[in-house]
N, CA, C, O and CB atoms as a CASP TS submission, in Angstrom:
PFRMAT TS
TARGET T0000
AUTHOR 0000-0000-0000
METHOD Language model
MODEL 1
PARENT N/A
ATOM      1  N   UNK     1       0.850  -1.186   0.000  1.00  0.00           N
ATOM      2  CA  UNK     1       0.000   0.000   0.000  1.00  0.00           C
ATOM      3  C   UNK     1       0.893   1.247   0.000  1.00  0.00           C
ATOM      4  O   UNK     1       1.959   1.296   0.614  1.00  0.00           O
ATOM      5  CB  UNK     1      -0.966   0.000   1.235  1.00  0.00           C
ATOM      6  N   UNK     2       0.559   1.913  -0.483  1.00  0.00           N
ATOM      7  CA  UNK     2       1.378   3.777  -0.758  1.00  0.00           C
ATOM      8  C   UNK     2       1.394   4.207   0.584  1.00  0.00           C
ATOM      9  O   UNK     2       0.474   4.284   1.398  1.00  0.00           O
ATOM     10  CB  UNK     2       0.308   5.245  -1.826  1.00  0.00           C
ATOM     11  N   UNK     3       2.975   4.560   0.710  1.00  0.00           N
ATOM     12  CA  UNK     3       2.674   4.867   2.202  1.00  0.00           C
ATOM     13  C   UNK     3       2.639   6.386   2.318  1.00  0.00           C
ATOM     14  O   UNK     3       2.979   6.736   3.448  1.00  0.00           O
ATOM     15  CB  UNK     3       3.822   4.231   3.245  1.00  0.00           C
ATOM     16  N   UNK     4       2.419   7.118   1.734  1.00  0.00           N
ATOM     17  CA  UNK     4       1.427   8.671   1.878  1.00  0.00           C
ATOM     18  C   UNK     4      -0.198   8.325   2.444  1.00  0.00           C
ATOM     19  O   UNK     4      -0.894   8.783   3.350  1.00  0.00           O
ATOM     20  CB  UNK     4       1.201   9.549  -0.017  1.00  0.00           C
ATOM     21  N   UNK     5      -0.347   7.483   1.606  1.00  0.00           N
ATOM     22  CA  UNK     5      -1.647   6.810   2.306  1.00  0.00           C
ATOM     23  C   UNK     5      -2.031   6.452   3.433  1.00  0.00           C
ATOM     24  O   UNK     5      -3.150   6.562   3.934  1.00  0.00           O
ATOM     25  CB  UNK     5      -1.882   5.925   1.975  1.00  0.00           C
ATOM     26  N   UNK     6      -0.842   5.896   3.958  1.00  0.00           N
ATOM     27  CA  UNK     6      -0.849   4.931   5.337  1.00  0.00           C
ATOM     28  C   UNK     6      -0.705   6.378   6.311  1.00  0.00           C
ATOM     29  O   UNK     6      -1.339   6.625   7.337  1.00  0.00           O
ATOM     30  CB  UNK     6       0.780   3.481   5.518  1.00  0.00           C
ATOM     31  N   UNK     7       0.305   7.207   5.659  1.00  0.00           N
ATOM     32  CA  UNK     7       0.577   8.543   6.493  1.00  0.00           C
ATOM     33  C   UNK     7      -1.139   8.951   6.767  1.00  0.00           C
ATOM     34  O   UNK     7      -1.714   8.977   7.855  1.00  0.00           O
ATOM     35  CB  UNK     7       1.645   9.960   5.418  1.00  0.00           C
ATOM     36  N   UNK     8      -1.644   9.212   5.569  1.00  0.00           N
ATOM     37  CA  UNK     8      -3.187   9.673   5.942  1.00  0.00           C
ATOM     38  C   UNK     8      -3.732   9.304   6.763  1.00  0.00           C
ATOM     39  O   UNK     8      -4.115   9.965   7.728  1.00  0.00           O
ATOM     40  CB  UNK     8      -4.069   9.515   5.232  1.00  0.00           C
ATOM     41  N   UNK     9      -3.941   7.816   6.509  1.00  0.00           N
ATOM     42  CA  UNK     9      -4.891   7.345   7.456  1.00  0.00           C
ATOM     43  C   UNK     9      -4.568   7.295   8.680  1.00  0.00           C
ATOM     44  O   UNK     9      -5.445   7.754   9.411  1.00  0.00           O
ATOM     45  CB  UNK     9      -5.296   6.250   7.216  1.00  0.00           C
ATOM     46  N   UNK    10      -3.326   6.784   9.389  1.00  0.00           N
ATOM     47  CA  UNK    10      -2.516   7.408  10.637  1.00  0.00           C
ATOM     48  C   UNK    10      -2.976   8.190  11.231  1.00  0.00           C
ATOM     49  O   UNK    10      -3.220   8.034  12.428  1.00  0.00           O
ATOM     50  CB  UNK    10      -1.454   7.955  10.488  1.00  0.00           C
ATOM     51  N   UNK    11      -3.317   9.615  10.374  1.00  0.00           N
ATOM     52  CA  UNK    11      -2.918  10.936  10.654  1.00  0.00           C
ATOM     53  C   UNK    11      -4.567  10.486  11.389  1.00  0.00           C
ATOM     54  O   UNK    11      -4.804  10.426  12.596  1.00  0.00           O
ATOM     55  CB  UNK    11      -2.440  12.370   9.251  1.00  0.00           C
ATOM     56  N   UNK    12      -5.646  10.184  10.132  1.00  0.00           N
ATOM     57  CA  UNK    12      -7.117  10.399  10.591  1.00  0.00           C
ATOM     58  C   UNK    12      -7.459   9.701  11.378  1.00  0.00           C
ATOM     59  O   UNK    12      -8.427  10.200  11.952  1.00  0.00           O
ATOM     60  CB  UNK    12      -8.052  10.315   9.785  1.00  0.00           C
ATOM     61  N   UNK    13      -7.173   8.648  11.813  1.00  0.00           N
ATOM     62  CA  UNK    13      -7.390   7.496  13.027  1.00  0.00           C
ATOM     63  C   UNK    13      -7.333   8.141  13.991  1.00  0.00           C
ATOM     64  O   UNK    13      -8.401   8.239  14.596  1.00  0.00           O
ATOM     65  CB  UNK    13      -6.440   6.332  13.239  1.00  0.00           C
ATOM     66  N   UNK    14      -6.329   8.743  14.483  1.00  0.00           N
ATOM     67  CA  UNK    14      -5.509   9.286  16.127  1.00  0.00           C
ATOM     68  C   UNK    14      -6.111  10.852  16.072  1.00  0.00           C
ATOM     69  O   UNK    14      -6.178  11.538  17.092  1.00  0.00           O
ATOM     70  CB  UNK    14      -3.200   9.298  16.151  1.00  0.00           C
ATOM     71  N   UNK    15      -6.513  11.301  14.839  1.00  0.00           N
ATOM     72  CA  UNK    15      -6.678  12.830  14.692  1.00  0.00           C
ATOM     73  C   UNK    15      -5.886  13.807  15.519  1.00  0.00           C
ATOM     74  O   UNK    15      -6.117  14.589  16.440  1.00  0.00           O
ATOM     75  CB  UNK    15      -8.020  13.159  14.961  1.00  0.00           C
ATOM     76  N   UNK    16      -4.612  13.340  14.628  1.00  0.00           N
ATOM     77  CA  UNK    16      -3.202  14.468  14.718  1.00  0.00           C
ATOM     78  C   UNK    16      -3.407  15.270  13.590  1.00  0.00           C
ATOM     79  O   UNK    16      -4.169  15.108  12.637  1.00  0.00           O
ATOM     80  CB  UNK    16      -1.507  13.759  14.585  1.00  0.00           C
ATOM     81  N   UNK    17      -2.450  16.340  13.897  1.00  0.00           N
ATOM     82  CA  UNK    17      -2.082  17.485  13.222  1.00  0.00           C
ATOM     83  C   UNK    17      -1.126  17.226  12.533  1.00  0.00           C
ATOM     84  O   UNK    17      -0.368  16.464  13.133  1.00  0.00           O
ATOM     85  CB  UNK    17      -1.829  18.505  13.904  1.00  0.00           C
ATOM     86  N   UNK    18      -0.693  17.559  11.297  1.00  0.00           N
ATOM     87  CA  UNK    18       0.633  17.343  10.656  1.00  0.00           C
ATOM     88  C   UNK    18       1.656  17.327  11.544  1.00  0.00           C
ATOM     89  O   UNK    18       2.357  16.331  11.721  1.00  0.00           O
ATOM     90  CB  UNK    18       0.951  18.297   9.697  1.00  0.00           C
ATOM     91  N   UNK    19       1.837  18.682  12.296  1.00  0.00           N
ATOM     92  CA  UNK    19       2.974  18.932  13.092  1.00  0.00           C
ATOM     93  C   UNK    19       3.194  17.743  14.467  1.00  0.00           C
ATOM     94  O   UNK    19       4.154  17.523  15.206  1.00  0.00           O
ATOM     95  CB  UNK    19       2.749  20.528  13.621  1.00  0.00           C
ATOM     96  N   UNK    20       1.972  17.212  14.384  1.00  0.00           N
ATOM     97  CA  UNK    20       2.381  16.270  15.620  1.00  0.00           C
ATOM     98  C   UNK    20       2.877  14.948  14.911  1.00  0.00           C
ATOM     99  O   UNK    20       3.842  14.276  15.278  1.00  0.00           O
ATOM    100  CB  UNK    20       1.003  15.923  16.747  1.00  0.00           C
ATOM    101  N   UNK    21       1.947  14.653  13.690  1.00  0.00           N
ATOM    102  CA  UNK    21       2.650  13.644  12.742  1.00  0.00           C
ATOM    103  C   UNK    21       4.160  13.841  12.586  1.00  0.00           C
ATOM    104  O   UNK    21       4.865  12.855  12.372  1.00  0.00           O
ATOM    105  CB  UNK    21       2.034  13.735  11.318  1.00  0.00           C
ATOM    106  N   UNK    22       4.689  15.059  12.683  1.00  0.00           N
ATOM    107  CA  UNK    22       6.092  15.445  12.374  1.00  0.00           C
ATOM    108  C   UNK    22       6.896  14.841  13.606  1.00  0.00           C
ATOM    109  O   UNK    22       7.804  14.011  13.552  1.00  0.00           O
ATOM    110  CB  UNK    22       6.286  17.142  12.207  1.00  0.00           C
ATOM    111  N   UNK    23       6.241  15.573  14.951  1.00  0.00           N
ATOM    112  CA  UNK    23       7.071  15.272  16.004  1.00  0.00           C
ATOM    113  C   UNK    23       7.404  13.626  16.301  1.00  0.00           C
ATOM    114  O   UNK    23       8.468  13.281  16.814  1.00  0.00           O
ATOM    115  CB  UNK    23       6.406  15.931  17.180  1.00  0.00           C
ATOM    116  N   UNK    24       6.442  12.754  15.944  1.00  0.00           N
ATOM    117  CA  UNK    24       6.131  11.920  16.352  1.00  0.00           C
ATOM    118  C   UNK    24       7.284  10.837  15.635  1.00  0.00           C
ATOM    119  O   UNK    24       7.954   9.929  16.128  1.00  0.00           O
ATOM    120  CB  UNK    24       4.725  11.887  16.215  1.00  0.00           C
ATOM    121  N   UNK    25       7.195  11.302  14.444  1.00  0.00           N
ATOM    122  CA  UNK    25       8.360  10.366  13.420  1.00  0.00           C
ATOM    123  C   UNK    25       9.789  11.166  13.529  1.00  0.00           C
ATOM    124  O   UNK    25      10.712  10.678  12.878  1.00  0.00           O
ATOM    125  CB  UNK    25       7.832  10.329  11.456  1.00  0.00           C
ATOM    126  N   UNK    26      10.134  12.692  14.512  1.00  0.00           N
ATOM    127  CA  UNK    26      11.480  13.224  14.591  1.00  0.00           C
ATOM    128  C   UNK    26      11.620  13.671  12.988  1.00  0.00           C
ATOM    129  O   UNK    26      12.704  13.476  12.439  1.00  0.00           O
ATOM    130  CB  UNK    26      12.687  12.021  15.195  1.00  0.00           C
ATOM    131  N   UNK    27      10.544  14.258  12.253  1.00  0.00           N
ATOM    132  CA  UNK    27      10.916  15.168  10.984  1.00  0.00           C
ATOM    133  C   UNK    27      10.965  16.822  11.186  1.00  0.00           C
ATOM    134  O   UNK    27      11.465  17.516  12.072  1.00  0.00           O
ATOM    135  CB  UNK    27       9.769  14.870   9.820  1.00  0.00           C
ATOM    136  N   UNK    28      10.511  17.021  10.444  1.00  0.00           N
ATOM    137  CA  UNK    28      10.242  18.212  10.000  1.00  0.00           C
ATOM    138  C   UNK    28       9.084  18.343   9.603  1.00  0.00           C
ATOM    139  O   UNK    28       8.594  17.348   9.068  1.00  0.00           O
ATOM    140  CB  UNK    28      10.957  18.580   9.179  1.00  0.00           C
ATOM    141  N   UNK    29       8.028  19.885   9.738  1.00  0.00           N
ATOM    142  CA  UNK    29       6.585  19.986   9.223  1.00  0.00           C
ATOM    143  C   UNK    29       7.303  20.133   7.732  1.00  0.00           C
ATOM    144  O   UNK    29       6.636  19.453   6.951  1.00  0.00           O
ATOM    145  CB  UNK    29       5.420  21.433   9.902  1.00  0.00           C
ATOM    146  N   UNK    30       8.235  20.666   7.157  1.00  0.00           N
ATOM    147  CA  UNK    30       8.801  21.056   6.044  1.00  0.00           C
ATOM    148  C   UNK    30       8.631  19.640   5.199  1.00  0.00           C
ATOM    149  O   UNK    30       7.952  19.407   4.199  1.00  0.00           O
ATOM    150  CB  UNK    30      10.324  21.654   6.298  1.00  0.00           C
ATOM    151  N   UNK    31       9.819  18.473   6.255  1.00  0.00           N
ATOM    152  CA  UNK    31       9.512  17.006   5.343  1.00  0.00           C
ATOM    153  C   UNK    31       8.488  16.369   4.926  1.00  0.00           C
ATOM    154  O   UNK    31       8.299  15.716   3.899  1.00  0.00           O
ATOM    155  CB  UNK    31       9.873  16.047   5.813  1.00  0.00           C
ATOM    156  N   UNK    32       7.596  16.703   6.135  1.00  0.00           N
ATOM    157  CA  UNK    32       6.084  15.752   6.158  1.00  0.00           C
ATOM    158  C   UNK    32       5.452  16.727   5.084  1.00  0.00           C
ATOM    159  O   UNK    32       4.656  16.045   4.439  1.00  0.00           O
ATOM    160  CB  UNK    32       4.983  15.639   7.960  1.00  0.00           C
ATOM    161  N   UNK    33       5.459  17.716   4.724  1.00  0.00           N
ATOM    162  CA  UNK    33       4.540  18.274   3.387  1.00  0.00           C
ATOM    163  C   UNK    33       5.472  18.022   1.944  1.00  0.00           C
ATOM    164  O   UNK    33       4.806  17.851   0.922  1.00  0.00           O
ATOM    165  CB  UNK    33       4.180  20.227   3.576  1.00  0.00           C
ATOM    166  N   UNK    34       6.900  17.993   1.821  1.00  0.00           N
ATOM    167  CA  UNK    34       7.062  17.338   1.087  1.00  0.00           C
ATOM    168  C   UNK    34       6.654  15.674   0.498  1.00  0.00           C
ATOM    169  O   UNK    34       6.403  15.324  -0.655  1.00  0.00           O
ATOM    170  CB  UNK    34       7.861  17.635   1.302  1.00  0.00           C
ATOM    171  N   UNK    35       6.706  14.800   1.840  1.00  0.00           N
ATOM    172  CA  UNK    35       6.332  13.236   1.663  1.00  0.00           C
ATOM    173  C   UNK    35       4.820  13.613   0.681  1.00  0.00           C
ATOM    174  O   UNK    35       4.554  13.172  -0.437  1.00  0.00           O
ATOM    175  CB  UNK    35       6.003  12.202   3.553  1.00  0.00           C
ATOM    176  N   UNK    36       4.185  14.342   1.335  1.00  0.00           N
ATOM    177  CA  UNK    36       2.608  14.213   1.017  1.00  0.00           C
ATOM    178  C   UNK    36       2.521  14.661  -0.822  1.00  0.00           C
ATOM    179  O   UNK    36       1.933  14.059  -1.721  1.00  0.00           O
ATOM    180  CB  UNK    36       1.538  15.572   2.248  1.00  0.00           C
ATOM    181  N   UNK    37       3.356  15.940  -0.886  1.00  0.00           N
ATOM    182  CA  UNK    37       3.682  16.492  -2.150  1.00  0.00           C
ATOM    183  C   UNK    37       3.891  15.762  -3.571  1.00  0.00           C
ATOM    184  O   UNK    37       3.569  15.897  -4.751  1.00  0.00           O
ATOM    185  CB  UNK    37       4.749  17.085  -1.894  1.00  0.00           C
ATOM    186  N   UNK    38       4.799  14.707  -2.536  1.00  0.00           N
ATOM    187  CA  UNK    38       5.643  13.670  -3.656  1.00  0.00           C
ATOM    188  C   UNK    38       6.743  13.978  -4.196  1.00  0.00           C
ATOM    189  O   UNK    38       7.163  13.632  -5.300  1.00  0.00           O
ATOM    190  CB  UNK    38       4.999  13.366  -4.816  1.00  0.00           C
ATOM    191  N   UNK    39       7.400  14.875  -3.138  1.00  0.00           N
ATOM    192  CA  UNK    39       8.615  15.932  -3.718  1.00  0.00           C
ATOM    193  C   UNK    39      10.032  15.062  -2.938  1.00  0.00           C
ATOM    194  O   UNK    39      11.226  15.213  -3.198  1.00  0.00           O
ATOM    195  CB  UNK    39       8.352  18.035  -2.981  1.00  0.00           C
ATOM    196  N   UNK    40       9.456  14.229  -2.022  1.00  0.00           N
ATOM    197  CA  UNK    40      10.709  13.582  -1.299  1.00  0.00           C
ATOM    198  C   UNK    40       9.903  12.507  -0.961  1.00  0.00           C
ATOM    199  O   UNK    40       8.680  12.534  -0.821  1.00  0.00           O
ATOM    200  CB  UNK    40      11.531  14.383   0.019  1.00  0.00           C
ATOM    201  N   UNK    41      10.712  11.478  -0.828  1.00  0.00           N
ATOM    202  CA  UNK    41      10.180   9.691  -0.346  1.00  0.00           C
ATOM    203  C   UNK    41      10.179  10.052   0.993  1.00  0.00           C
ATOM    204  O   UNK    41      10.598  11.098   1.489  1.00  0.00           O
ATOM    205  CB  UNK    41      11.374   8.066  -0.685  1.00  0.00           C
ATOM    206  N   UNK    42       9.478   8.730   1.743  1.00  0.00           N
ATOM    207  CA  UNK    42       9.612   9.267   3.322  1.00  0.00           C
ATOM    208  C   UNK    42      10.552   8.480   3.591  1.00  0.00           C
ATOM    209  O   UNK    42      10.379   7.324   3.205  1.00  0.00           O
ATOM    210  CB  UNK    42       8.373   9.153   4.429  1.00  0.00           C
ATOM    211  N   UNK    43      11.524   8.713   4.141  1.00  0.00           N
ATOM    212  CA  UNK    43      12.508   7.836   4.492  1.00  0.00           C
ATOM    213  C   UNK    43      12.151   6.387   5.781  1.00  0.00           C
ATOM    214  O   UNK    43      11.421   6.362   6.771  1.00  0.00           O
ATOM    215  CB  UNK    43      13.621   8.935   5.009  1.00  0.00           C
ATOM    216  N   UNK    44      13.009   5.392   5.190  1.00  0.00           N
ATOM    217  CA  UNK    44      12.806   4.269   5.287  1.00  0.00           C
ATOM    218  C   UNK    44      12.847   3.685   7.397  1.00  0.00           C
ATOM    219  O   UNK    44      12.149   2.817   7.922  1.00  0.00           O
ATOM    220  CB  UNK    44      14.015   3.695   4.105  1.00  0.00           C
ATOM    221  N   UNK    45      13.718   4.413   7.942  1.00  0.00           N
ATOM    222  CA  UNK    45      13.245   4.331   9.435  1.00  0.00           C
ATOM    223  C   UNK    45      11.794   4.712   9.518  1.00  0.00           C
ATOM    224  O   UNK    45      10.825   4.006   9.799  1.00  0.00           O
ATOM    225  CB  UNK    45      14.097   5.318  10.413  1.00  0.00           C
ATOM    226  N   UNK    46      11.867   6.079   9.188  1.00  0.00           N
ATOM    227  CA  UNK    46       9.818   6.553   9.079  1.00  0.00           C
ATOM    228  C   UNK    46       9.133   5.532   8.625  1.00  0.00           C
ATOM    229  O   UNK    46       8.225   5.228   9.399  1.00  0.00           O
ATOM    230  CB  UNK    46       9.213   7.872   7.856  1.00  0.00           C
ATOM    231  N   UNK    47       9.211   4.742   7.490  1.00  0.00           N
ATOM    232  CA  UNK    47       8.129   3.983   7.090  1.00  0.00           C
ATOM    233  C   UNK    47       8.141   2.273   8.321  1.00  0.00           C
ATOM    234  O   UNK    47       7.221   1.596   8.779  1.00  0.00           O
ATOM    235  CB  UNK    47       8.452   3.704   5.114  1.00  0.00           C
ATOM    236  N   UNK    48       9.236   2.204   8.406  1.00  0.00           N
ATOM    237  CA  UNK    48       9.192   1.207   9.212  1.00  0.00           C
ATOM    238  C   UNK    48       8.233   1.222  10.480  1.00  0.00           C
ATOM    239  O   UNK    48       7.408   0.370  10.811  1.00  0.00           O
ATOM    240  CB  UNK    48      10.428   1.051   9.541  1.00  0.00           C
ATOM    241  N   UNK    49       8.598   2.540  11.161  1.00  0.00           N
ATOM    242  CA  UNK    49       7.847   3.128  12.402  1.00  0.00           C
ATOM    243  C   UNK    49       6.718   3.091  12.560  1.00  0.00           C
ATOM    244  O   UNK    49       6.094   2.701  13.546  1.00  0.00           O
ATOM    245  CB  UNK    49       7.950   4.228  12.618  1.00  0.00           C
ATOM    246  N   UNK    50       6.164   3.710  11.094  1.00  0.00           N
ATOM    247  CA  UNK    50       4.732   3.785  10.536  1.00  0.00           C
ATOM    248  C   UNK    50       4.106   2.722  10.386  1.00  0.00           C
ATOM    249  O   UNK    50       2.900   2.786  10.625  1.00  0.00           O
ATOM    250  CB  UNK    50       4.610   4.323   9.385  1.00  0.00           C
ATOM    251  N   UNK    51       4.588   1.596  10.017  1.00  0.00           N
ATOM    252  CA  UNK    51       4.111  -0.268   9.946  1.00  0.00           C
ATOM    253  C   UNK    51       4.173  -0.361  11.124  1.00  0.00           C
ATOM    254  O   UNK    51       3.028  -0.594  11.511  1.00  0.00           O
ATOM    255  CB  UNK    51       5.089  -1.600   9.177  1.00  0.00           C
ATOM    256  N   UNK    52       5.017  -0.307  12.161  1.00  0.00           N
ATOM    257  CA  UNK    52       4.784  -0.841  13.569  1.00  0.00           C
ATOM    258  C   UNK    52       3.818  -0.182  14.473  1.00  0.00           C
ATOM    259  O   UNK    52       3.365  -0.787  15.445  1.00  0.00           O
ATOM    260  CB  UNK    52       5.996  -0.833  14.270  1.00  0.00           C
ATOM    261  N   UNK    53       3.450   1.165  14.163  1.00  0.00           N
ATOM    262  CA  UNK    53       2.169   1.846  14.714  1.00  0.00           C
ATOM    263  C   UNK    53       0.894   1.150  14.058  1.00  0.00           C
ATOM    264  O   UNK    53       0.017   0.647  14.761  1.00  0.00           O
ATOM    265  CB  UNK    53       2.167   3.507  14.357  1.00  0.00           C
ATOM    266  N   UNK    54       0.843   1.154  12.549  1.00  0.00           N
ATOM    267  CA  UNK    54      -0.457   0.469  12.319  1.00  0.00           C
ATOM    268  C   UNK    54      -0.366  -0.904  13.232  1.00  0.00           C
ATOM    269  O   UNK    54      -1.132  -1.101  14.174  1.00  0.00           O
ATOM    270  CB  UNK    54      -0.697   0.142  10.617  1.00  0.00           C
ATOM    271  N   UNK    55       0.433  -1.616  12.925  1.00  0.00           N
ATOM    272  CA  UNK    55       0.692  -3.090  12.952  1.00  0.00           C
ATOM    273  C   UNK    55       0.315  -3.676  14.030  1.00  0.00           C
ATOM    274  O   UNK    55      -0.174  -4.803  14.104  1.00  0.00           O
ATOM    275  CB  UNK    55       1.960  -3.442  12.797  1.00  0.00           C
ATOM    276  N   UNK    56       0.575  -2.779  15.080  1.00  0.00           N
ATOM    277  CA  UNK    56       0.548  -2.873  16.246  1.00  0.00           C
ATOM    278  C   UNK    56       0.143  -1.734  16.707  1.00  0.00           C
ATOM    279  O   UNK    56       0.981  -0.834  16.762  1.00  0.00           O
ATOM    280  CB  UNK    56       1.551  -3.275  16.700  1.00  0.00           C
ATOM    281  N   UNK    57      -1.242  -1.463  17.163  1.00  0.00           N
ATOM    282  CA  UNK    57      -1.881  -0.046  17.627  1.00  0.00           C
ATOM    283  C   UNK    57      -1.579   0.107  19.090  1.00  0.00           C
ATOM    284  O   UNK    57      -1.562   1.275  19.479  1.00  0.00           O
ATOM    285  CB  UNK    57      -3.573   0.051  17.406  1.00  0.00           C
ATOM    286  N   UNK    58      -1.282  -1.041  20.192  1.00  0.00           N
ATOM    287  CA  UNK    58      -0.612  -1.047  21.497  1.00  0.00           C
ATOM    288  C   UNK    58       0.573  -0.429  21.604  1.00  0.00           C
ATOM    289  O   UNK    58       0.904   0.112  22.659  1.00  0.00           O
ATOM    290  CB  UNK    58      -0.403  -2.244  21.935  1.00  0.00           C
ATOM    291  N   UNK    59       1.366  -0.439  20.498  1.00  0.00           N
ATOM    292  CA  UNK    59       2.657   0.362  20.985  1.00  0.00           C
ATOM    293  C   UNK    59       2.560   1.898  20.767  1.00  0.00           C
ATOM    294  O   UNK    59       3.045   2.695  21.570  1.00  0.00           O
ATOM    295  CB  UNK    59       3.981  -0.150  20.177  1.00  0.00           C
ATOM    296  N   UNK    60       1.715   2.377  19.302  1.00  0.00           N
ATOM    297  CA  UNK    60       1.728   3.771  19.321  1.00  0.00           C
ATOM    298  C   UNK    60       0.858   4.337  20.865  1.00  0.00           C
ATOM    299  O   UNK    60       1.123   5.347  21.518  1.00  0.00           O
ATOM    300  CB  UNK    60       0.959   4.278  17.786  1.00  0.00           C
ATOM    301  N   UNK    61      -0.192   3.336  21.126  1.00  0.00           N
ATOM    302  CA  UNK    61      -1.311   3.848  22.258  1.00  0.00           C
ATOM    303  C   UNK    61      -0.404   4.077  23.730  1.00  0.00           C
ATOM    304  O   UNK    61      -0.680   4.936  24.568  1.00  0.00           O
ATOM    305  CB  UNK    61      -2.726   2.456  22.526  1.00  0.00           C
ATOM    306  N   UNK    62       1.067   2.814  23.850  1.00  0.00           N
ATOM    307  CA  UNK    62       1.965   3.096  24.696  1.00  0.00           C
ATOM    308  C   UNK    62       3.128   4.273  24.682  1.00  0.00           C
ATOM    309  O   UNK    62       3.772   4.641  25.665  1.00  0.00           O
ATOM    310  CB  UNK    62       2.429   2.039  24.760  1.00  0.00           C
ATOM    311  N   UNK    63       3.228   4.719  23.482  1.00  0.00           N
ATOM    312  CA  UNK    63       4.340   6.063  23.348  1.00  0.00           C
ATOM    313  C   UNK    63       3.455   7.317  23.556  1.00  0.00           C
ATOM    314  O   UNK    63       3.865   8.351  24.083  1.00  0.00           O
ATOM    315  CB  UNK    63       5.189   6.215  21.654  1.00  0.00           C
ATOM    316  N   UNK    64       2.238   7.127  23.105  1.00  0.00           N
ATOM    317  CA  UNK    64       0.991   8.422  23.438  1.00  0.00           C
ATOM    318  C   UNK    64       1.254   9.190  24.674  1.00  0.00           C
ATOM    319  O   UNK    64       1.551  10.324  25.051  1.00  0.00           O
ATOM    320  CB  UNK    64      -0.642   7.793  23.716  1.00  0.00           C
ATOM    321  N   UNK    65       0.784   7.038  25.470  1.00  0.00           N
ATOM    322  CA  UNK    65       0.846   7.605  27.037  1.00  0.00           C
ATOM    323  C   UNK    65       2.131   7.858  27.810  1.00  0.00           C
ATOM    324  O   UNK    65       2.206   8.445  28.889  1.00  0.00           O
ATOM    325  CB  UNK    65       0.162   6.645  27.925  1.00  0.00           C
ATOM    326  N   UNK    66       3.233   7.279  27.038  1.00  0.00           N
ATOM    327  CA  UNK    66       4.472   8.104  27.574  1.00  0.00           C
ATOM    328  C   UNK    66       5.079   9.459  27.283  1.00  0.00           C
ATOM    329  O   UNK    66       6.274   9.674  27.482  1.00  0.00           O
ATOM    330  CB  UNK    66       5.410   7.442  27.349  1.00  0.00           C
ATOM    331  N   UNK    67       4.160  10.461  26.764  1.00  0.00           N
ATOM    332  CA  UNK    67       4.614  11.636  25.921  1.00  0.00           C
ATOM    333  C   UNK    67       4.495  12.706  27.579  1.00  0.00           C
ATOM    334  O   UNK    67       4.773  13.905  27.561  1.00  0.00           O
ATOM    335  CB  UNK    67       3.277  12.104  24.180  1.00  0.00           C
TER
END
């Protein structure tokens, strides 16, 4: 699956803000509107991160509550 996509749906599940989508993966609001753009790939730690949050919704629900 396109992972701009996966970024979306991420984003709409938890109903974050870009900028928290940013904090959350250690980017930039700058990177995360490029990823979306299609102007830069998301880099490959990010996408990994991003599979283990869907993959597993207990661990993002455990970094939430450790923020």
């Amino acid at each position: 699956m396109n992972e701009i996509l996966l970024l979306r749906n991420f984003k709409e599940k938890y109903n974050l803000t870009w900028a928290t989508v940013a904090s959350i993966f250690g980017r930039s609001m700058s990177s995360v509107m490029q990823w979306l753009s299609g102007r830069r790939r998301i880099p490959s730690s990010t996408r990994r991160l991003l599979r283990i949050f869907i993959d597993h919704p207990q661990v993002f629900n455990s970094y939430r509550l450790g923020k």
